[in-house]
C-alpha positions as CSV (number, residue, x, y, z in Angstrom):
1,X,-42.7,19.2,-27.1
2,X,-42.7,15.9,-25.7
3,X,-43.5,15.9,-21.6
4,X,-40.5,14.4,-19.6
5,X,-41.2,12.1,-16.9
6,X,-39.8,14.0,-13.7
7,X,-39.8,11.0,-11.9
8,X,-37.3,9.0,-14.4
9,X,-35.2,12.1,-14.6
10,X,-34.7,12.4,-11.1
11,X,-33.7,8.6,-10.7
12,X,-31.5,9.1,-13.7
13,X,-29.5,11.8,-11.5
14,X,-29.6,9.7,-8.8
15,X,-28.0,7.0,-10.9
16,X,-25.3,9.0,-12.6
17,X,-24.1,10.3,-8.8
18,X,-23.4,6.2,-8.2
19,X,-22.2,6.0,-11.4
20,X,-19.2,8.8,-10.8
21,X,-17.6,6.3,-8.0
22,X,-17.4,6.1,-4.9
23,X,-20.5,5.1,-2.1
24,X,-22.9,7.8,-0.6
25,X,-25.1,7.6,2.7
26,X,-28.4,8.0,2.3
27,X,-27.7,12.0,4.0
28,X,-25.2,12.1,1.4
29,X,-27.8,12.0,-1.6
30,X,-30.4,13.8,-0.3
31,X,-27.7,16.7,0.4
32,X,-26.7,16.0,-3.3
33,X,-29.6,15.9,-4.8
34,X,-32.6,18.0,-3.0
35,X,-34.4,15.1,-2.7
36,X,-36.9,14.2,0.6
37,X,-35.0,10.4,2.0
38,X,-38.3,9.0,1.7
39,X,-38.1,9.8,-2.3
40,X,-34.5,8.8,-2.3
41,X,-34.8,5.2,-0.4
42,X,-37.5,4.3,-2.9
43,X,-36.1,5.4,-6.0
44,X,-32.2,3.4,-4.5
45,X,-34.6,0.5,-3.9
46,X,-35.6,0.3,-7.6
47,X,-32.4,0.8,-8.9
48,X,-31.0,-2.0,-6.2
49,X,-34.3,-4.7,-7.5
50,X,-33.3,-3.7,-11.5
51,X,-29.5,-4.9,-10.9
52,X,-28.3,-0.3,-11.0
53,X,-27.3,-0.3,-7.3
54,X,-26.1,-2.0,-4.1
55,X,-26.1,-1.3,-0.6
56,X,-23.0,-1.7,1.2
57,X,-23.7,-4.3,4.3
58,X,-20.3,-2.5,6.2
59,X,-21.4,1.0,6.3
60,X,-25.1,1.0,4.7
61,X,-23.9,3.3,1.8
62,X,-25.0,3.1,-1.6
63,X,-23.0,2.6,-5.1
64,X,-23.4,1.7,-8.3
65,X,-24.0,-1.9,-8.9
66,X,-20.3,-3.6,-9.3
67,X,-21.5,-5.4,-12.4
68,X,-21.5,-2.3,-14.5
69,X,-17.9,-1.7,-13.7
70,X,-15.0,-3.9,-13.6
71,X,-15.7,-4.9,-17.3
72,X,-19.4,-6.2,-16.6
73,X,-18.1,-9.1,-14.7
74,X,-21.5,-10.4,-12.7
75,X,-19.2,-12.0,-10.5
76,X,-18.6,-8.6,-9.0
77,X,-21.5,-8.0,-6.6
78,X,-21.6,-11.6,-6.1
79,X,-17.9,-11.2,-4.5
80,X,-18.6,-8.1,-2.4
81,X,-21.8,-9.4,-1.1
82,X,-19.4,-12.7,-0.4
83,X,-16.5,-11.0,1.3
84,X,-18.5,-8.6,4.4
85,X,-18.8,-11.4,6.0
86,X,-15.5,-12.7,5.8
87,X,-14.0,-9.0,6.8
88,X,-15.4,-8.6,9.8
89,X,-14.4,-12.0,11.3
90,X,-11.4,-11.1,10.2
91,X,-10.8,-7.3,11.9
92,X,-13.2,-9.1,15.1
93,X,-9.8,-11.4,15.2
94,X,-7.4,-8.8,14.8
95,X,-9.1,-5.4,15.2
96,X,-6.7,-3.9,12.4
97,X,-8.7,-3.2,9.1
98,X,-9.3,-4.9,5.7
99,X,-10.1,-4.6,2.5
100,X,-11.2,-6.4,-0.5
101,X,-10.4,-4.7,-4.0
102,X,-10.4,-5.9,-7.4
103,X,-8.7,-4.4,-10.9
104,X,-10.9,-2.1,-12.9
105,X,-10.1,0.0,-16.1
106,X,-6.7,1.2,-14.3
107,X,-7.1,1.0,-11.0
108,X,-8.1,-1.2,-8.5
109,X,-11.6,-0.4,-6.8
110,X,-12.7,-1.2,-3.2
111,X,-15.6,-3.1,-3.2
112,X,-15.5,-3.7,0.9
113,X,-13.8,-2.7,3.9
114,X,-14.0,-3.2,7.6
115,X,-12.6,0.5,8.5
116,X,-15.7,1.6,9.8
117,X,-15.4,-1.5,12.3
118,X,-11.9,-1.3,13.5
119,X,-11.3,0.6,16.6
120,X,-8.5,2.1,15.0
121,X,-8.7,4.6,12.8
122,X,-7.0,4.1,9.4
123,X,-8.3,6.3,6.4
124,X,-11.8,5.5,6.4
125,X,-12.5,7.6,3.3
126,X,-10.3,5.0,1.4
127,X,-13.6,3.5,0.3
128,X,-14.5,6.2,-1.6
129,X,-11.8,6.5,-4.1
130,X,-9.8,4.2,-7.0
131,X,-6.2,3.6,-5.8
132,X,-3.3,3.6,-7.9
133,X,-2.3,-0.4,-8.7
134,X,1.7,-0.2,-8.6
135,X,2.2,1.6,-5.2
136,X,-0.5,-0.5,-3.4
137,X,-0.5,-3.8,-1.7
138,X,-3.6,-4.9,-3.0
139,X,-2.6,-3.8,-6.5
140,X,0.5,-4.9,-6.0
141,X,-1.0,-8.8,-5.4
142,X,-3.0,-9.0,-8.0
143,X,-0.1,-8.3,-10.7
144,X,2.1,-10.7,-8.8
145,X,0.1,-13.8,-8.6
146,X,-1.6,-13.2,-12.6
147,X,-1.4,-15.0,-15.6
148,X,1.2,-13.7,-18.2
149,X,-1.9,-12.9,-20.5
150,X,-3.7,-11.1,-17.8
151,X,0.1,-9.0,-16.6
152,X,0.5,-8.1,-20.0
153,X,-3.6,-6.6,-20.6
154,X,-2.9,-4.8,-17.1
155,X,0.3,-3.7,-17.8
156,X,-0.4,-2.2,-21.2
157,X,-3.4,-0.3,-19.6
158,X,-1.7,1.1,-17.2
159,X,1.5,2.3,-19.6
160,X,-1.3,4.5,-21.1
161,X,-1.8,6.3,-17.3
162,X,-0.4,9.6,-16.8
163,X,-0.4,9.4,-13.0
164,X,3.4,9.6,-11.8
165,X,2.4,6.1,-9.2
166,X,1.8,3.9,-12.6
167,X,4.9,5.1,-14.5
168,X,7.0,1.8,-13.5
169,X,4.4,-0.3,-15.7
170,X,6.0,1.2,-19.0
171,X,9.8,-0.2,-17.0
172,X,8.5,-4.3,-17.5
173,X,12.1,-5.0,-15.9
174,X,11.1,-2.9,-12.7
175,X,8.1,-4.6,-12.5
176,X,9.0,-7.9,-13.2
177,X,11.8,-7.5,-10.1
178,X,8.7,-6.3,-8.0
179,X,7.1,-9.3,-9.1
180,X,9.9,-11.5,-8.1
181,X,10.0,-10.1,-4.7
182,X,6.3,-10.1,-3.8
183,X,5.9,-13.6,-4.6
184,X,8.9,-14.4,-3.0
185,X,8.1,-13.0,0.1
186,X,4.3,-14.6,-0.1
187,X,2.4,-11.2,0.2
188,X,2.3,-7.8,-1.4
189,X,3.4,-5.0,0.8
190,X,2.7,-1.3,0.0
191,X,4.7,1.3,-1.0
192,X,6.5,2.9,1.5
193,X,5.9,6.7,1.9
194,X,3.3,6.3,-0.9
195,X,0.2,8.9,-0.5
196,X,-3.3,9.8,-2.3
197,X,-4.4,12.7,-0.9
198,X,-2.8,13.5,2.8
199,X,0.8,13.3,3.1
200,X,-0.6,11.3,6.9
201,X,-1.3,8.1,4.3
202,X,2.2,7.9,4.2
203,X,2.9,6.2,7.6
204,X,0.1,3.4,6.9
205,X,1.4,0.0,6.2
206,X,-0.5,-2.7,4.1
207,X,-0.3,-6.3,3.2
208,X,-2.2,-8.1,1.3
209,X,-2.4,-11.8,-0.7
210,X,-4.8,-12.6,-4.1
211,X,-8.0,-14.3,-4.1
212,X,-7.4,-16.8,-6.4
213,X,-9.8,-18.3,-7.9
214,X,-9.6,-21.1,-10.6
215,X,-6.1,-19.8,-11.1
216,X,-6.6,-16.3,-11.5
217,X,-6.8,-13.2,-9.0
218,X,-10.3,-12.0,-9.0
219,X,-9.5,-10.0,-6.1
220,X,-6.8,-9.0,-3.2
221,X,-7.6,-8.6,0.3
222,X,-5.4,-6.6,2.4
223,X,-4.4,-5.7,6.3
224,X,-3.7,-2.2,7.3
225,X,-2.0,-0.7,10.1
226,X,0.2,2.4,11.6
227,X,3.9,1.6,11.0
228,X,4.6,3.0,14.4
229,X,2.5,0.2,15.6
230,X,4.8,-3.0,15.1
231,X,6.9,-3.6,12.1
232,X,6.6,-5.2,9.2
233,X,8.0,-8.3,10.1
234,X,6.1,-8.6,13.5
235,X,2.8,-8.0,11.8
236,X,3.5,-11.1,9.6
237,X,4.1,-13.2,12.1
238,X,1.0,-12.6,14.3
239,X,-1.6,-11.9,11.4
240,X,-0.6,-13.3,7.8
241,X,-2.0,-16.4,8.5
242,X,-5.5,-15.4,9.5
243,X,-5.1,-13.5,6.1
244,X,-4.2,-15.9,3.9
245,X,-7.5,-18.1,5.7
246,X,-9.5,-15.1,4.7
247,X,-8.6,-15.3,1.2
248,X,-9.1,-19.2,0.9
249,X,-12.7,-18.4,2.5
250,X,-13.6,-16.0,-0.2
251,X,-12.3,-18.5,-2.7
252,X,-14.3,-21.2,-1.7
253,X,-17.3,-19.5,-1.2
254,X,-16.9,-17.8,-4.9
255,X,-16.6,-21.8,-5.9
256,X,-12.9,-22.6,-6.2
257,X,-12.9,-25.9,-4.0
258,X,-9.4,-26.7,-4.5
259,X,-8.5,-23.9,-1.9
Protein backbone atom coordinates (compact mmCIF):
# COMPACT_ATOMS: atom_id res chain seq x y z
CA UNK A 1 0.00 0.00 0.00
CA UNK A 2 0.97 3.32 -0.79
CA UNK A 3 1.61 5.61 2.69
CA UNK A 4 -0.89 8.66 2.70
CA UNK A 5 0.45 11.97 3.69
CA UNK A 6 -1.64 12.77 6.96
CA UNK A 7 -0.71 16.10 6.72
CA UNK A 8 -2.42 16.68 3.02
CA UNK A 9 -5.36 14.72 4.14
CA UNK A 10 -6.00 16.70 6.98
CA UNK A 11 -5.83 20.05 4.88
CA UNK A 12 -7.95 18.38 2.30
CA UNK A 13 -10.74 18.07 5.16
CA UNK A 14 -10.12 21.37 6.08
CA UNK A 15 -10.64 22.48 2.60
CA UNK A 16 -13.78 20.53 1.74
CA UNK A 17 -15.47 22.21 5.22
CA UNK A 18 -14.86 25.85 3.20
CA UNK A 19 -15.82 24.29 0.26
CA UNK A 20 -19.58 23.17 1.64
CA UNK A 21 -20.39 27.18 2.15
CA UNK A 22 -20.62 29.27 4.40
CA UNK A 23 -17.52 31.07 6.71
CA UNK A 24 -16.14 29.29 10.03
CA UNK A 25 -14.17 31.03 12.94
CA UNK A 26 -11.17 29.70 13.69
CA UNK A 27 -13.08 27.88 17.07
CA UNK A 28 -15.40 26.73 14.55
CA UNK A 29 -12.78 24.45 12.71
CA UNK A 30 -10.95 23.30 15.33
CA UNK A 31 -14.52 22.09 16.97
CA UNK A 32 -15.07 20.64 13.42
CA UNK A 33 -12.23 19.15 12.83
CA UNK A 34 -10.17 17.90 16.09
CA UNK A 35 -7.54 19.92 15.08
CA UNK A 36 -4.99 22.05 17.78
CA UNK A 37 -5.66 26.18 16.29
CA UNK A 38 -2.03 26.29 15.95
CA UNK A 39 -2.32 23.29 13.26
CA UNK A 40 -5.37 24.91 11.85
CA UNK A 41 -4.03 28.73 11.39
CA UNK A 42 -1.08 27.25 9.42
CA UNK A 43 -2.74 24.84 7.36
CA UNK A 44 -5.76 28.16 6.52
CA UNK A 45 -2.64 30.21 5.88
CA UNK A 46 -1.46 27.80 3.10
CA UNK A 47 -4.59 27.41 1.55
CA UNK A 48 -5.15 31.47 1.81
CA UNK A 49 -1.10 31.98 0.00
CA UNK A 50 -2.28 28.98 -2.83
CA UNK A 51 -5.52 31.12 -3.90
CA UNK A 52 -8.05 27.89 -1.60
CA UNK A 53 -9.21 30.34 1.08
CA UNK A 54 -9.87 33.87 2.38
CA UNK A 55 -10.24 35.46 5.52
CA UNK A 56 -13.16 37.57 6.01
CA UNK A 57 -11.79 41.37 7.15
CA UNK A 58 -15.60 41.85 8.91
CA UNK A 59 -15.68 39.05 11.20
CA UNK A 60 -12.14 37.18 10.79
CA UNK A 61 -13.90 33.98 9.52
CA UNK A 62 -12.63 31.80 6.98
CA UNK A 63 -14.29 30.52 3.53
CA UNK A 64 -13.50 29.13 0.60
CA UNK A 65 -11.72 31.35 -1.83
CA UNK A 66 -14.64 33.24 -3.92
CA UNK A 67 -12.81 32.49 -7.15
CA UNK A 68 -13.76 28.77 -7.09
CA UNK A 69 -17.39 29.71 -6.89
CA UNK A 70 -19.41 32.04 -8.76
CA UNK A 71 -18.32 30.41 -12.12
CA UNK A 72 -14.40 30.94 -11.38
CA UNK A 73 -14.76 34.61 -11.89
CA UNK A 74 -11.24 36.04 -10.22
CA UNK A 75 -12.95 39.10 -9.91
CA UNK A 76 -14.71 37.65 -6.95
CA UNK A 77 -12.26 37.97 -4.09
CA UNK A 78 -10.99 40.93 -5.72
CA UNK A 79 -14.75 42.44 -5.07
CA UNK A 80 -15.09 41.24 -1.49
CA UNK A 81 -11.70 42.30 -0.44
CA UNK A 82 -12.94 45.79 -2.35
CA UNK A 83 -16.30 46.19 -0.65
CA UNK A 84 -15.36 45.78 3.60
CA UNK A 85 -14.22 48.89 3.36
CA UNK A 86 -16.92 50.47 1.70
CA UNK A 87 -19.52 48.61 4.23
CA UNK A 88 -18.42 49.84 7.18
CA UNK A 89 -18.36 53.52 6.24
CA UNK A 90 -21.47 52.89 5.14
CA UNK A 91 -23.31 51.22 8.53
CA UNK A 92 -20.62 53.96 10.54
CA UNK A 93 -23.05 56.49 8.60
CA UNK A 94 -26.16 54.85 9.19
CA UNK A 95 -25.65 52.19 11.86
CA UNK A 96 -28.32 49.91 9.95
CA UNK A 97 -26.46 46.83 8.26
CA UNK A 98 -25.27 45.96 4.64
CA UNK A 99 -24.48 43.54 2.51
CA UNK A 100 -22.70 42.88 -0.65
CA UNK A 101 -23.88 39.56 -2.66
CA UNK A 102 -23.33 38.38 -6.01
CA UNK A 103 -25.32 35.56 -8.31
CA UNK A 104 -23.91 32.10 -8.08
CA UNK A 105 -25.20 28.70 -9.57
CA UNK A 106 -28.85 29.70 -8.24
CA UNK A 107 -28.58 31.80 -5.64
CA UNK A 108 -27.04 34.71 -4.70
CA UNK A 109 -23.96 34.35 -2.15
CA UNK A 110 -22.83 36.89 0.49
CA UNK A 111 -19.50 37.68 0.02
CA UNK A 112 -19.59 40.71 2.95
CA UNK A 113 -21.64 42.12 5.53
CA UNK A 114 -21.40 44.68 8.21
CA UNK A 115 -23.90 42.83 10.74
CA UNK A 116 -21.45 42.08 13.08
CA UNK A 117 -20.81 45.99 13.15
CA UNK A 118 -24.27 47.41 13.42
CA UNK A 119 -25.51 47.97 16.90
CA UNK A 120 -28.64 46.53 15.81
CA UNK A 121 -29.12 43.21 15.52
CA UNK A 122 -30.47 41.94 12.24
CA UNK A 123 -29.79 38.17 11.41
CA UNK A 124 -26.20 37.94 11.76
CA UNK A 125 -26.12 34.29 10.58
CA UNK A 126 -27.35 35.52 7.13
CA UNK A 127 -23.65 35.32 6.14
CA UNK A 128 -23.56 31.86 6.37
CA UNK A 129 -26.12 30.75 3.98
CA UNK A 130 -27.19 31.12 -0.09
CA UNK A 131 -30.44 33.16 -0.21
CA UNK A 132 -33.15 32.53 -2.53
CA UNK A 133 -32.79 35.30 -5.69
CA UNK A 134 -36.59 36.15 -6.45
CA UNK A 135 -37.76 36.93 -2.84
CA UNK A 136 -34.64 39.08 -1.96
CA UNK A 137 -33.59 42.61 -2.52
CA UNK A 138 -30.32 41.89 -3.41
CA UNK A 139 -31.49 39.21 -5.82
CA UNK A 140 -34.09 41.03 -6.81
CA UNK A 141 -31.46 44.00 -8.20
CA UNK A 142 -29.41 42.07 -9.86
CA UNK A 143 -32.21 40.60 -12.26
CA UNK A 144 -33.61 44.03 -12.66
CA UNK A 145 -30.74 46.07 -13.78
CA UNK A 146 -29.15 42.75 -16.24
CA UNK A 147 -28.66 42.37 -19.69
CA UNK A 148 -31.43 40.34 -21.57
CA UNK A 149 -28.72 37.60 -22.25
CA UNK A 150 -27.68 37.54 -18.74
CA UNK A 151 -32.02 37.56 -17.36
CA UNK A 152 -32.51 34.86 -19.59
CA UNK A 153 -29.06 32.38 -18.36
CA UNK A 154 -30.46 33.38 -14.77
CA UNK A 155 -33.85 32.84 -15.36
CA UNK A 156 -33.49 29.47 -17.05
CA UNK A 157 -31.25 28.32 -14.03
CA UNK A 158 -33.43 29.12 -11.73
CA UNK A 159 -36.76 27.48 -13.63
CA UNK A 160 -34.81 24.24 -12.94
CA UNK A 161 -34.96 25.11 -8.81
CA UNK A 162 -37.39 23.23 -6.77
CA UNK A 163 -37.49 25.66 -3.94
CA UNK A 164 -41.24 27.13 -3.75
CA UNK A 165 -39.21 31.13 -3.46
CA UNK A 166 -37.88 30.60 -7.25
CA UNK A 167 -41.07 29.24 -8.82
CA UNK A 168 -42.06 32.84 -10.35
CA UNK A 169 -38.83 32.47 -12.62
CA UNK A 170 -40.67 29.69 -14.79
CA UNK A 171 -43.93 32.86 -14.92
CA UNK A 172 -41.42 35.34 -17.32
CA UNK A 173 -44.62 37.73 -17.24
CA UNK A 174 -44.48 37.85 -13.29
CA UNK A 175 -41.08 38.60 -13.43
CA UNK A 176 -40.90 40.85 -16.12
CA UNK A 177 -43.78 43.07 -14.07
CA UNK A 178 -41.36 42.73 -10.93
CA UNK A 179 -38.77 43.96 -13.21
CA UNK A 180 -40.85 46.87 -14.29
CA UNK A 181 -41.50 47.93 -10.85
CA UNK A 182 -37.99 47.64 -9.27
CA UNK A 183 -36.50 49.70 -11.83
CA UNK A 184 -39.10 51.94 -11.73
CA UNK A 185 -38.93 52.63 -8.26
CA UNK A 186 -34.78 52.81 -8.46
CA UNK A 187 -34.14 50.01 -5.88
CA UNK A 188 -35.03 46.45 -5.23
CA UNK A 189 -37.02 45.86 -2.09
CA UNK A 190 -37.53 42.43 -0.45
CA UNK A 191 -40.23 40.36 -0.25
CA UNK A 192 -42.52 41.05 2.32
CA UNK A 193 -43.24 38.31 4.90
CA UNK A 194 -40.49 36.36 3.03
CA UNK A 195 -38.44 33.89 5.53
CA UNK A 196 -35.27 31.22 5.42
CA UNK A 197 -35.22 29.64 8.42
CA UNK A 198 -37.15 31.68 11.47
CA UNK A 199 -40.50 32.86 10.75
CA UNK A 200 -38.67 36.34 12.94
CA UNK A 201 -36.89 37.09 9.21
CA UNK A 202 -40.15 38.01 8.21
CA UNK A 203 -40.43 41.43 9.75
CA UNK A 204 -36.86 42.47 8.24
CA UNK A 205 -36.97 44.96 5.44
CA UNK A 206 -34.22 45.27 2.68
CA UNK A 207 -33.20 47.52 -0.07
CA UNK A 208 -30.75 47.23 -2.24
CA UNK A 209 -29.34 48.82 -5.88
CA UNK A 210 -26.68 46.75 -8.49
CA UNK A 211 -23.06 47.35 -8.76
CA UNK A 212 -22.82 47.96 -12.12
CA UNK A 213 -19.97 47.57 -13.60
CA UNK A 214 -19.19 48.14 -17.37
CA UNK A 215 -22.85 47.68 -17.80
CA UNK A 216 -23.49 44.60 -16.01
CA UNK A 217 -24.40 43.83 -12.24
CA UNK A 218 -21.50 42.10 -10.75
CA UNK A 219 -23.01 42.53 -7.55
CA UNK A 220 -25.95 44.17 -5.22
CA UNK A 221 -25.46 45.84 -2.11
CA UNK A 222 -28.23 46.11 0.26
CA UNK A 223 -29.63 48.03 3.63
CA UNK A 224 -31.44 46.17 6.21
CA UNK A 225 -33.63 47.06 8.91
CA UNK A 226 -36.79 46.17 11.37
CA UNK A 227 -40.03 47.32 9.63
CA UNK A 228 -41.28 48.47 12.96
CA UNK A 229 -38.46 50.79 12.79
CA UNK A 230 -39.59 53.48 9.98
CA UNK A 231 -41.32 52.56 6.86
CA UNK A 232 -40.39 51.93 3.73
CA UNK A 233 -40.70 55.17 2.36
CA UNK A 234 -38.92 57.04 5.25
CA UNK A 235 -35.98 54.79 4.96
CA UNK A 236 -35.54 55.96 1.33
CA UNK A 237 -35.56 59.21 1.92
CA UNK A 238 -32.85 59.38 4.77
CA UNK A 239 -30.57 56.53 3.44
CA UNK A 240 -30.95 55.59 -0.40
CA UNK A 241 -28.62 58.03 -1.34
CA UNK A 242 -25.66 57.10 0.86
CA UNK A 243 -26.48 53.59 -0.84
CA UNK A 244 -26.53 54.28 -4.19
CA UNK A 245 -22.76 56.35 -3.24
CA UNK A 246 -21.77 52.99 -1.93
CA UNK A 247 -22.45 51.25 -4.97
CA UNK A 248 -20.71 53.86 -7.31
CA UNK A 249 -17.60 53.43 -4.81
CA UNK A 250 -17.38 49.76 -5.38
CA UNK A 251 -17.79 50.37 -9.04
CA UNK A 252 -15.03 52.54 -9.36
CA UNK A 253 -12.78 50.99 -7.30
CA UNK A 254 -13.53 47.47 -9.37
CA UNK A 255 -12.49 49.97 -12.44
CA UNK A 256 -15.74 51.24 -14.02
CA UNK A 257 -14.79 55.02 -14.14
CA UNK A 258 -17.87 56.17 -15.74
CA UNK A 259 -19.64 55.86 -12.36
Amino acid sequence: MVKQIESLGRGLRVLGILEGGGAYSLTDLAQRTELPKSTLLRMLETLRTGGFARRRRTDGHWQASLSRFNGGDPRSDILADTVAPVLDELCGKIAWPSDVGIYDKGGIRVLESSRRLSPFVVNRDVVARHIHVLPSAMGRAILAWSSPARLDEILAELSHNSARPESMARDRAAVQTLIDETRARGYATRQLGYFVTAPSEAKVMAMAVPVMVFGEPIAAINVVWIGTAMSEEDFARLHLSRLRDAASSIAVKMGDGTR
